[in-house]
C-alpha positions, 0 to 999 in steps of 0.5 A: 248067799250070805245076808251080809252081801245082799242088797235090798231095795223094799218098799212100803206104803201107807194112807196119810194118818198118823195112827198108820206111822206106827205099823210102818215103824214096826215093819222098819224094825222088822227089816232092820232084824231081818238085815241084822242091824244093831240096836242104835242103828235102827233106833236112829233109822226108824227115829229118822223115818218116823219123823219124815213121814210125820212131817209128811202127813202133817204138812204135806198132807195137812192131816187129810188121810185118802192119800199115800205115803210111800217109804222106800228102803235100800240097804247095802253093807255100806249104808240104809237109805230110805226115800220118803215119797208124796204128792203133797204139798212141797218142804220150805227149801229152809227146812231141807238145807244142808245145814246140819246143826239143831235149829234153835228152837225160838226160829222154829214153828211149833212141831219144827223138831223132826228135820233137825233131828233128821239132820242130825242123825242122817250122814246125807239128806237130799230133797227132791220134787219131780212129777211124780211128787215129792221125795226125802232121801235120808241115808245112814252110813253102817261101816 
């Protein structure tokens, strides 16, 4: 079966602490030459992933390591989608709106770059918390 018409639906876990961001980072680029994407696509995949799950262990977590953060990535011909799960502390509604314009850098808190840039480059942004915790849908349009 050709690649191309395959789905893909792969999941990923690490322990919150940042040193582990950037294994996670390269087995994303391991995916994303596996599914044949191009250079920017995956650039912005793995900046976007990169970002959410830095906020995740920085916020949500607070900097304690012990607990886990689970990336989730679908693929389809159309788009990526990757799901960031935890069971922290919840995103401030402001900071998930669907406002898609960088913030100005004088309303945000120090460090509050990542979900302006996630904003920026994601074609749909969803956030979500339910019993099994807290979860940040970004998707990618390929086509």
């Amino acid at each position: 079966m050709d690649m191309q018409y395959q789905e893909y639906n792969i999941r990923l876990s690490i322990d919150s602490r940042l040193e582990q961001v950037r294994v996670l980072s390269g087995a994303l680029r391991g995916i994303g030459q596996e599914l044949s994407l191009s250079a920017e696509q995956l650039g912005q995949l793995e900046l976007m992933m990169v970002e959410a799950v830095n906020n995740v262990i920085e916020h949500a977590y607070q900097m304690q390591g012990g607990n886990d953060v689970q990336v989730r990535v679908e693929y389809s011909p159309q788009e990526v989608h990757l799901v960031i799960s935890d069971r922290g502390h919840t995103m401030p509604d402001e900071l998930h709106s669907t406002a898609r314009d960088m913030p100005n850098p004088e309303d945000l808190p120090e460090g509050g770059w990542g979900m302006g840039l996630i904003h920026l480059l994601a074609d749909s942004i969803r956030y979500s918390s339910d019993a099994k915790g807290n979860h940040l849908h970004v998707s990618k349009q390929l086509v």
